[in-house]
C-alpha positions as CSV (number, residue, x, y, z in Angstrom):
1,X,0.0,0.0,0.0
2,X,1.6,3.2,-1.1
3,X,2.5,5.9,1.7
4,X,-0.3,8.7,2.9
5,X,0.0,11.9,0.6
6,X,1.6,9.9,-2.5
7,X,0.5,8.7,-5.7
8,X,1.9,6.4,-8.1
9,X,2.4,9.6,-10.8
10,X,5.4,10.7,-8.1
11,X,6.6,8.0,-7.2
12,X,7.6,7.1,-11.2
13,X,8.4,10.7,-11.2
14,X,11.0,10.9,-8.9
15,X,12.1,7.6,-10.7
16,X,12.7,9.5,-13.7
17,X,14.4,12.0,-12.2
18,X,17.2,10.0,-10.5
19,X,18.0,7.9,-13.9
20,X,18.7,11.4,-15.2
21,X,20.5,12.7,-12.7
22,X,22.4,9.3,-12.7
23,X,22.8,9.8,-16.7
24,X,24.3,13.4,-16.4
25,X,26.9,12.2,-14.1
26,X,27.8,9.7,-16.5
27,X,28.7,12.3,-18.9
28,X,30.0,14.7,-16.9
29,X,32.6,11.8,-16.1
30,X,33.0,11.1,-18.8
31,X,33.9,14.5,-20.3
32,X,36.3,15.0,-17.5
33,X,34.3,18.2,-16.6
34,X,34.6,18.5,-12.8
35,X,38.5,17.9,-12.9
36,X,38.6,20.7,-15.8
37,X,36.4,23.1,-13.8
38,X,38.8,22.8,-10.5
39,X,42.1,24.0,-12.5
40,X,40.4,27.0,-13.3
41,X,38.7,27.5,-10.1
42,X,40.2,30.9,-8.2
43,X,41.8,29.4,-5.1
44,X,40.6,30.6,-1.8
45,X,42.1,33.3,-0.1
46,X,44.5,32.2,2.8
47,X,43.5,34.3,6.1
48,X,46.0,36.6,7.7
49,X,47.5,36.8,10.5
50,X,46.3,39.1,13.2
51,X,48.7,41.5,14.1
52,X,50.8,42.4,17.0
53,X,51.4,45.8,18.3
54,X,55.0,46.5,18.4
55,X,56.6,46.7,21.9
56,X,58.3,50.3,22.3
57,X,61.5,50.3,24.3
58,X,62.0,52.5,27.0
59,X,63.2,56.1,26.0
60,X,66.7,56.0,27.6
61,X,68.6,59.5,27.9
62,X,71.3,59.9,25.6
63,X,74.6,60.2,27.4
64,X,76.9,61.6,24.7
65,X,77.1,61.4,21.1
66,X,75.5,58.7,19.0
67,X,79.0,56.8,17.5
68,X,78.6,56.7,13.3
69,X,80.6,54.9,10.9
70,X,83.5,57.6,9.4
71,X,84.4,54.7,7.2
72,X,81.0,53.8,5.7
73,X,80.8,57.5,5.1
74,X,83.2,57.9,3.3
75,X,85.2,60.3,5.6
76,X,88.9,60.3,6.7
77,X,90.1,59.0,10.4
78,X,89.7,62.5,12.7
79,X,91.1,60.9,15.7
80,X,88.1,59.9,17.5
81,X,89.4,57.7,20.3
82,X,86.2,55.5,22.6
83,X,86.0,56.3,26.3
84,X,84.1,54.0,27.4
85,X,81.9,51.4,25.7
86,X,79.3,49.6,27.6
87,X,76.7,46.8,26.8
88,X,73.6,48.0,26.2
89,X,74.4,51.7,26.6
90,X,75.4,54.6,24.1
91,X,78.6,54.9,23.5
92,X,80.5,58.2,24.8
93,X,83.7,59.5,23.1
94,X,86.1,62.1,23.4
95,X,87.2,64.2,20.5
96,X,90.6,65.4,19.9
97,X,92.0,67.4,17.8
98,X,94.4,65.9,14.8
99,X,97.6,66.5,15.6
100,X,99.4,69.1,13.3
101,X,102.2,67.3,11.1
102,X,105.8,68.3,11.5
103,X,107.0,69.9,8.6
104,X,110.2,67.6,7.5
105,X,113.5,69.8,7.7
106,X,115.2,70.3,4.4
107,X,118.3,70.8,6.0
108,X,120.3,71.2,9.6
109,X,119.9,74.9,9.9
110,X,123.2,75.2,11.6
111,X,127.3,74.0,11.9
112,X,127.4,70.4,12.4
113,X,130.2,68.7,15.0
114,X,132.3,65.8,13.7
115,X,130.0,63.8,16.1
116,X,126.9,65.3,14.6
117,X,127.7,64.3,10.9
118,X,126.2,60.7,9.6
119,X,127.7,58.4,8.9
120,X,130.6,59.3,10.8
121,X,132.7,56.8,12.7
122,X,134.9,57.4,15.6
123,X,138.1,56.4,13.9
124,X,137.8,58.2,10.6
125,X,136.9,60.9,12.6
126,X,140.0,61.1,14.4
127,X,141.8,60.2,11.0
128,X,140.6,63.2,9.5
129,X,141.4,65.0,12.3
130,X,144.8,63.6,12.1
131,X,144.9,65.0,8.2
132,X,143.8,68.2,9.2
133,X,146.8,69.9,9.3
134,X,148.0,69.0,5.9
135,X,145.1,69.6,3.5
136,X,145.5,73.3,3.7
137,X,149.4,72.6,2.3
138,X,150.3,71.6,-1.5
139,X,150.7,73.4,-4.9
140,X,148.1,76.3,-6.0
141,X,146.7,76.0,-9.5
142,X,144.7,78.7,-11.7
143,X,147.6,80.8,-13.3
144,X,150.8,79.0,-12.8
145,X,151.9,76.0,-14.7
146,X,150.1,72.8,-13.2
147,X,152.7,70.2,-12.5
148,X,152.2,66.5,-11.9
149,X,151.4,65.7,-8.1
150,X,152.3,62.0,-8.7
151,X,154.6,60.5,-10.6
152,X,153.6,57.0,-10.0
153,X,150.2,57.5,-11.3
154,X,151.3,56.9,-14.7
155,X,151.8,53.2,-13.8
156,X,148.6,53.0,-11.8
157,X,146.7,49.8,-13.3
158,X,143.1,49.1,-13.2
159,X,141.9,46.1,-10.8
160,X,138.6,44.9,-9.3
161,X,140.3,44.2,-6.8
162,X,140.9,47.7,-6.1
163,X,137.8,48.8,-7.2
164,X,136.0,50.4,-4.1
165,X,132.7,51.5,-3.6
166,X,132.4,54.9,-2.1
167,X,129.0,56.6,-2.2
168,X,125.6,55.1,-1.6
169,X,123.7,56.1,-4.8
170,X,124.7,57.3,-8.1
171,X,127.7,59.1,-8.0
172,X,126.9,63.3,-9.1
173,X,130.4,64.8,-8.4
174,X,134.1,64.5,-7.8
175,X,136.5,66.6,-6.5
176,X,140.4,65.8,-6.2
177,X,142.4,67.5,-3.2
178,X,144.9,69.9,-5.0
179,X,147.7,68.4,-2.6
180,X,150.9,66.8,-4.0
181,X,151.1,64.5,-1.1
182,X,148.6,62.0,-1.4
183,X,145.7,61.0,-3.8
184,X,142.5,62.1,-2.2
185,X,139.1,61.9,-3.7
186,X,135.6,63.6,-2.4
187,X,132.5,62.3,-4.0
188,X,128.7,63.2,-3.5
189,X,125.8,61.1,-4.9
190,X,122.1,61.9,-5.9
191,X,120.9,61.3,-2.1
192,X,123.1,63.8,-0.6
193,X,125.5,61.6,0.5
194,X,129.2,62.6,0.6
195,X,132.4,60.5,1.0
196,X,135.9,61.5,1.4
197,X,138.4,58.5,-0.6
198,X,142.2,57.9,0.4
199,X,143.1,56.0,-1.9
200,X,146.7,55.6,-1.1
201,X,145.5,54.5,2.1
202,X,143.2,52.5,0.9
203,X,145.7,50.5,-1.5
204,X,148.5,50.6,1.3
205,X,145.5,48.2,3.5
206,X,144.8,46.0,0.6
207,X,148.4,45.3,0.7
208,X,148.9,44.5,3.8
209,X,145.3,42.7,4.0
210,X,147.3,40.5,0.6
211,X,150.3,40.0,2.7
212,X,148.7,38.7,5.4
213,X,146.7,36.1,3.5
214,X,149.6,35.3,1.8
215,X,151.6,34.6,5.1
216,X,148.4,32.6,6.9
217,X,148.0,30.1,3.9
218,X,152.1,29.6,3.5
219,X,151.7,28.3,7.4
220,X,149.2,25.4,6.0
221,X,146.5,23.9,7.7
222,X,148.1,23.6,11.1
223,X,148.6,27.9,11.5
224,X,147.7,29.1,15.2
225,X,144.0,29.8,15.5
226,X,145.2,32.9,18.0
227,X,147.3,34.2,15.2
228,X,144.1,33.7,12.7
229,X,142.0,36.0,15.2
230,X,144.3,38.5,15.9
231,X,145.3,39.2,12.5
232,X,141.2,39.3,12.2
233,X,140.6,42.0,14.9
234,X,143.9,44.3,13.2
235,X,142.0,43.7,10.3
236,X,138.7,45.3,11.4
237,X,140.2,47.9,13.0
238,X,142.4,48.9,10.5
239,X,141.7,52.2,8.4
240,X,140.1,51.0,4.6
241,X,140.7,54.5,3.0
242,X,137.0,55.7,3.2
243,X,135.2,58.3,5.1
244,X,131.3,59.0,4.9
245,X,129.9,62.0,5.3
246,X,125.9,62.7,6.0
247,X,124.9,66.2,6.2
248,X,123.1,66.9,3.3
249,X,119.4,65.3,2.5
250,X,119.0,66.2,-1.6
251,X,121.3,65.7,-4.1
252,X,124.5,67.0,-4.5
253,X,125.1,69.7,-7.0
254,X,128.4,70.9,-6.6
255,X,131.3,69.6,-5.2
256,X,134.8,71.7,-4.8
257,X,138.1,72.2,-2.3
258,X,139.0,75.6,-1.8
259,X,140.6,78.0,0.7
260,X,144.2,77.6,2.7
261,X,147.6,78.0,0.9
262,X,146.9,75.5,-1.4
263,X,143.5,75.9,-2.0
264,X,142.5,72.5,-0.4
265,X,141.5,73.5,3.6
266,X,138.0,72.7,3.1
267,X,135.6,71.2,0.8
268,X,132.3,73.0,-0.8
269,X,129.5,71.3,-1.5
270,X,126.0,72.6,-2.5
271,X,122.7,70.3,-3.0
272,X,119.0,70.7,-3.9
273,X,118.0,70.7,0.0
274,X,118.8,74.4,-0.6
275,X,121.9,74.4,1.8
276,X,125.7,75.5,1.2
277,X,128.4,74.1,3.6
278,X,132.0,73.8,4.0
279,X,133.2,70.5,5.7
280,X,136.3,72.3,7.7
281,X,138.8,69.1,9.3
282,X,140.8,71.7,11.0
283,X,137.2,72.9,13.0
284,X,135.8,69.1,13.3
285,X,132.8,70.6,11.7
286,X,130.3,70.8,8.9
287,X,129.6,74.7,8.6
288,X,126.6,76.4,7.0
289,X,127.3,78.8,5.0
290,X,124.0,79.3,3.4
291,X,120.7,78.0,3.9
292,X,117.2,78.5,1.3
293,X,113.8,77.2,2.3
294,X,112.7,78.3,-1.3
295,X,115.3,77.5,-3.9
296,X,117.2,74.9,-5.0
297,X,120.8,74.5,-5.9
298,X,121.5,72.9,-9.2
299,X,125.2,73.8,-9.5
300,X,127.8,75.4,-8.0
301,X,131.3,77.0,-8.1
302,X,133.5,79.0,-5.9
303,X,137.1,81.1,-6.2
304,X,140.5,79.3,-5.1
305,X,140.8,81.2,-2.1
306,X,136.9,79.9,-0.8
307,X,135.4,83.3,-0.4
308,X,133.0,84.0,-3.0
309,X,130.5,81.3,-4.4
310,X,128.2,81.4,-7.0
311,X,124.7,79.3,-7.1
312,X,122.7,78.3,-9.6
313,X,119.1,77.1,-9.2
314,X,116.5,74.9,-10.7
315,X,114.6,78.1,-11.8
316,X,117.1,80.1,-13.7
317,X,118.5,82.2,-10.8
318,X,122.1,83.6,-9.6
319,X,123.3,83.8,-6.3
320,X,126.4,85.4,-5.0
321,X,127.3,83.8,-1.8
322,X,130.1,85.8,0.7
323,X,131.6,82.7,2.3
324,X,133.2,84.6,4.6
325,X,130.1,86.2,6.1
326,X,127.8,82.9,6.5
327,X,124.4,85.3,5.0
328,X,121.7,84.7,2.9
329,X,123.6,86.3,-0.4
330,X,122.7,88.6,-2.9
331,X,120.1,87.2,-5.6
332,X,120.2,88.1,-9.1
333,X,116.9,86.6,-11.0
334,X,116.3,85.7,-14.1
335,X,120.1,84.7,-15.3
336,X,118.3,81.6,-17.6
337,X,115.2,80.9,-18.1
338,X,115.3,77.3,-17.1
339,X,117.4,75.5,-14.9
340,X,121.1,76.1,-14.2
341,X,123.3,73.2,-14.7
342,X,126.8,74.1,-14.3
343,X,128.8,77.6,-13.0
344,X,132.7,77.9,-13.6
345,X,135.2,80.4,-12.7
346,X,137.9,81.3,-14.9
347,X,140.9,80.5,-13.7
348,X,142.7,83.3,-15.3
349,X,140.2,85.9,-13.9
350,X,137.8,84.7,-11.2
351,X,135.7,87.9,-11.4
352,X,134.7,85.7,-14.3
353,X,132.4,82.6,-14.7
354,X,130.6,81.4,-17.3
355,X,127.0,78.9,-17.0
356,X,125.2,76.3,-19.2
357,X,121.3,76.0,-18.9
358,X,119.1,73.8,-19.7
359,X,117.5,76.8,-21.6
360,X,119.9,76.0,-24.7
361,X,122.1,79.4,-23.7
362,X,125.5,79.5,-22.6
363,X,126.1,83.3,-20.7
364,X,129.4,84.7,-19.3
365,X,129.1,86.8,-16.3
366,X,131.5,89.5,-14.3
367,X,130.5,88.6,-10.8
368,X,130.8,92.3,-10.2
369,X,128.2,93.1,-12.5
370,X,125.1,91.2,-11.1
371,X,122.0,92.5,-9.5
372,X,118.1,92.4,-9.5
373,X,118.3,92.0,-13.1
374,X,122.2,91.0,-14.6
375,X,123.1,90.7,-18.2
376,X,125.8,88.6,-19.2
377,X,129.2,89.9,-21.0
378,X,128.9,87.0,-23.5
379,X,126.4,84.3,-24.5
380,X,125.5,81.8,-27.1
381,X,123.3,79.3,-28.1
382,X,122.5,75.1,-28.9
383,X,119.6,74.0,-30.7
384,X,119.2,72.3,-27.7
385,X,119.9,72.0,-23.7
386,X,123.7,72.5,-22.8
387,X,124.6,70.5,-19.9
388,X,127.8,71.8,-19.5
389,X,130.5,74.9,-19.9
390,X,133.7,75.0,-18.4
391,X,136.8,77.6,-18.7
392,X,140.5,75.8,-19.9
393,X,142.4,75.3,-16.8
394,X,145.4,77.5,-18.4
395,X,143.6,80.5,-18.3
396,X,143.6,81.3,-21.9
397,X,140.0,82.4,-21.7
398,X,138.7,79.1,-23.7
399,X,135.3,77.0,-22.7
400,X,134.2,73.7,-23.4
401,X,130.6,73.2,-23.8
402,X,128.5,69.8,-24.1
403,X,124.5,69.6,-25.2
404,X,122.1,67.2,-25.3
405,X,122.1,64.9,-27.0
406,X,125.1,65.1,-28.3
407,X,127.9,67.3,-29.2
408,X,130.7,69.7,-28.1
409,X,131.9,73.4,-28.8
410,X,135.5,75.0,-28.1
411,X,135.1,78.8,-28.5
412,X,137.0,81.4,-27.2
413,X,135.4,84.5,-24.8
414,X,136.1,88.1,-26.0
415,X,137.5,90.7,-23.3
C-alpha cells in the first residue's frame, strides 16, 4: 500500500528523475568536466595573521654622542678615540684634535760637530782630524803652470780588486784635493751623500790585508788559531781609506776644495735641499754657509781662495754667496730661463764665470756686475739643452761646452 500523501504519478516521477540525474553524471565523467572546472577554479584566499602591536623600548637619555661609521661614510680617520663602551648603553667619546704634522726639515739649519755628521765613525773621525793639518798645504793651481802631483800615477793599473765602492747612490760629483802628497778623492751622490776617498790609504790596507793572506796560507793547515784572530781584529780595526759624510738630505750639486795656501782647507759642496756648507777638518765641523727654504741649488762654483761662491738654481737664478760672512747672499733673478746646470770660474780671472742652462744658452758673467736683473758679457746658443760649460784650466780664456744629446763646442770668450 503506497504511503499517505503519494501517488503512483510521483513515485515514477522521482524515478525519472534520479535515472537522469544518474545519466548526467555519467557524462560529466566522462567528459572530464569536474576535474577541468577545478584547474580554473580561483583558489581561496588564505586568512592573515592578526597583528601584533610593536613593543616600544623605553626612551633612555642619551649620554653623549651617538657613535657613526667615518668609514661607511666615506670620511677620513679625525682621531676619535672610545672612552668608554658599555653593553647595552650609548657609547660616549672624546674628540681630539688631529695632531698638526711636523713639517720635515730640508736641511740642519746650523754648523754640524764631527760627532753630529752621519755616517761618521769614531776612527775616521779622528783620521781626518789627524789630516787636518796637511790639506791646507800643497801646490796652487789657476795661473801658474800645473805640475804633476804623482809621478807614480802613470803606472797606476786598473783592478777589481781595487775597485772600491764609495757613495751610496749614483755618484753626481768628484773633486780631487789639490795636494801633492797624497791621492785624495771627495764624491757626492744623488741622495746627498758625501764620501771622502784615500786611496793611497786604501791601497796601502789591501796590501797588507794581501800580505797577510799570503803569510796565513804559507803556514798550512796547522797555523795558530790565535794568530788567525788577531790578524782578524787588526783587520777590522784597520783604516780602509774611506770616510762617509751625511749632512746633506738632496742631491749634491756641486762639489769643490777651496781655501788655505793651497786651496784644499775645506771642501764645498752645494745640494737641492737648498743648503751651502763647507766641511772644515781643522774645526771638526760641517759649517753652514748658506741655507734657502725656497730654492734649489742645481750647480755650484766657488774662487781658489773659498770666499765667494756662485749658485745656480733649478729656476734660472744667480746667487752670489760671501763665504766669509755665513748670510743669505745677494740674488740676481732671471740669469736663464730654465734650470742652471753648471757655473765655472775662470781661472785666469775669477771675477769671471761662465754657466750652461738647460734653456739652450751658454752666458758669461763679471760677478761684479750682477743685481736684480744681470746681463751677461757674452752668451751663445745650442739648438738644444747644454749640460755643461767650463773655462780651460790654463787661463787662456777658452770654454768647453756639451749639449744634449750630443755634441761639443770650443770657443773662445772676448775681453
Amino acid at each position: 500500500m503506497p504511503a499517505m500523501g503519494t501517488s503512483d504519478g510521483d513515485n515514477e516521477y522521482e524515478r525519472q528523475r534520479q535515472e537522469r540525474v544518474k545519466r548526467n553524471r555519467e557524462r560529466l565523467s566522462a567528459l572530464e568536466i569536474p576535474v577541468l572546472a577545478a584547474r580554473v577554479a580561483p583558489k581561496p584566499a588564505r586568512p592573515r595573521p592578526a597583528v601584533r602591536p610593536a613593543k616600544r623600548r623605553p626612551t633612555v637619555e642619551s649620554a653623549g654622542p651617538k657613535r657613526r661609521s667615518a668609514r661607511v661614510a666615506k670620511l677620513e680617520a679625525d682621531g676619535n678615540q672610545i672612552e668608554s663602551e658599555e653593553r647595552g648603553r650609548i657609547v660616549t667619546s672624546i674628540m681630539l684634535p688631529k695632531p698638526d704634522p711636523v713639517p720635515a726639515e730640508r736641511h740642519p739649519k746650523r754648523d754640524l760637530a764631527m760627532q753630529e755628521i752621519d755616517g761618521l765613525a769614531a776612527t775616521d773621525a779622528a783620521y781626518i782630524s789627524a789630516w787636518s793639518s796637511r790639506l791646507g798645504t800643497g801646490p796652487g793651481v789657476g795661473m801658474e803652470k800645473p805640475e804633476p802631483s804623482l809621478p807614480w800615477l802613470a803606472s797606476l793599473q786598473l783592478d777589481a780588486v781595487d775597485v772600491a765602492k764609495v757613495t751610496r747612490s749614483a755618484t753626481t760629483h768628484l773633486a780631487f784635493h789639490p795636494t801633492s802628497e797624497t791621492l785624495l778623492l771627495a764624491a757626492g751622490d744623488k741622495e746627498g751623500n758625501l764620501s771622502l776617498w784615500y786611496c793611497a790609504e786604501a791601497a796601502q790596507a789591501l796590501d797588507r790585508a794581501s800580505s797577510r793572506g799570503d803569510a796565513g796560507s804559507s803556514e798550512g793547515e796547522g797555523g795558530s788559531s790565535e794568530a788567525a784572530t788577531s790578524g782578524t781584529a787588526e783587520s777590522e780595526a784597520e783604516f780602509d781609506g774611506l770616510v762617509s759624510l751625511g749632512y746633506h738630505r738632496q742631491y749634491i750639486s756641486g762639489l769643490r776644495w777651496a781655501g788655505g795656501p793651497g786651496h784644499g782647507a775645506g771642501l764645498f759642496s752645494a745640494s737641492y735641499d737648498g743648503s751651502l756648507r763647507r766641511f772644515d777638518p781643522g774645526a771638526g765641523a760641517a759649517i753652514l754657509l748658506t741655507s734657502s727654504e725656497d730654492l734649489g741649488f742645481s750647480a755650484m762654483d766657488i774662487t781658489l781662495d773659498g770666499r765667494t761662491a756662485v749658485l745656480g738654481t733649478n729656476r734660472g737664478d744667480l746667487l752670489v754667496v760671501d763665504c766669509r760672512a755665513k748670510g743669505p747672499g745677494v740674488l740676481s733673478e732671471d740669469g736663464h730661463a730654465k734650470k742652471i746646470n753648471t757655473v765655472h770660474f775662470d781661472p785666469g780671472d775669477e771675477h769671471v764665470f761662465a754657466t750652461s742652462s738647460t734653456d739652450t744658452c751658454v752666458r758669461v758673467w763679471d760677478v761684479r756686475r750682477l743685481g736684480p736683473t744681470p746681463k751677461p758679457i757674452a752668451e751663445g746658443a745650442h739648438r738644444s739643452s747644454c749640460q755643461a760649460a767650463h773655462f780651460a784650466p790654463d787661463g787662456g780664456r777658452r770654454s768647453w761646452r756639451a749639449r744634449f744629446p750630443s755634441g761639443t763646442t770650443t770657443t773662445r770668450a772676448g775681453g
